[in-house]
N, C-alpha and C positions, 0 to 999 in steps of 0.2 A: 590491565590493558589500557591503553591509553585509548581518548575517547576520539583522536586522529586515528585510529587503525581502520583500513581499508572495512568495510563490513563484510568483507568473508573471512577475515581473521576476530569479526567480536562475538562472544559467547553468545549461544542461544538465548540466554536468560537477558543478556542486554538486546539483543537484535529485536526478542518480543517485545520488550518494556518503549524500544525506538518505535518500533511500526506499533504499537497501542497509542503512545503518543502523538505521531503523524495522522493516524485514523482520528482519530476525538479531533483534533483540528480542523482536518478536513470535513468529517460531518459536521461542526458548526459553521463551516464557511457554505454548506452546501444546505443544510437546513433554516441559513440565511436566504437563501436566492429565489424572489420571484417566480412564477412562471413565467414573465415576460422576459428575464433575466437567463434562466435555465433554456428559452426560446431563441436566445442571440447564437447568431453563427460568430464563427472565430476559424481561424485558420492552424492548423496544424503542423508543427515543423517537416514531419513525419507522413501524417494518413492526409494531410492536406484538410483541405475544408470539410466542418461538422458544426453542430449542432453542442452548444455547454451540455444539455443533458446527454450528450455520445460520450462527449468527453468524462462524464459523471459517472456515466455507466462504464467505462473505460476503468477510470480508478476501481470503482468496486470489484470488478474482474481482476485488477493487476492487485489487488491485496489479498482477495482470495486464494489467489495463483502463490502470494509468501505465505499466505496462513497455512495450503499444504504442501512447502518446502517445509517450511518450521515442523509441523506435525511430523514428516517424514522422516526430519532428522533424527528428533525425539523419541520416535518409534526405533529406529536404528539403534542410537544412543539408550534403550533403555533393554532394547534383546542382548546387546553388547554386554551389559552389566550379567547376565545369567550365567 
């Protein structure tokens, strides 16, 4: 599979190994920050003005949100096999 294929066509196995790798990034960009930094407002394209820590908490919500897609599929993918 080529590593341009849209991510609903890349395997389970690489989609986990992508989003472990975006998370470890992100927790050291975010276990870098301040609380004065974590305290700055910023604008959102979307929900509009917030707060870096909304935005923080934001992320942890939308990775938990793929960790059970992932599970899900896997669970699917593994009754499938019986």
């Amino acid at each position: 599979m080529s590593s341009s294929a849209p991510p609903s066509a890349k395997s389970p196995a690489i989609s986990s190994k992508s989003a472990k790798a975006a998370r470890e990034r992100t927790l050291e960009v975010v276990q870098g920050l301040s609380d004065e930094q974590l305290a700055r407002r910023l604008t959102h394209p979307e929900r509009g003005e917030m707060w870096v820590l909304d935005l923080v908490q934001m992320l942890a919500g939308h990775a938990a949100y793929h960790i059970a897609q992932l599970s899900e599929y896997l669970e699917e993918a593994a009754v499938g096999t019986w």
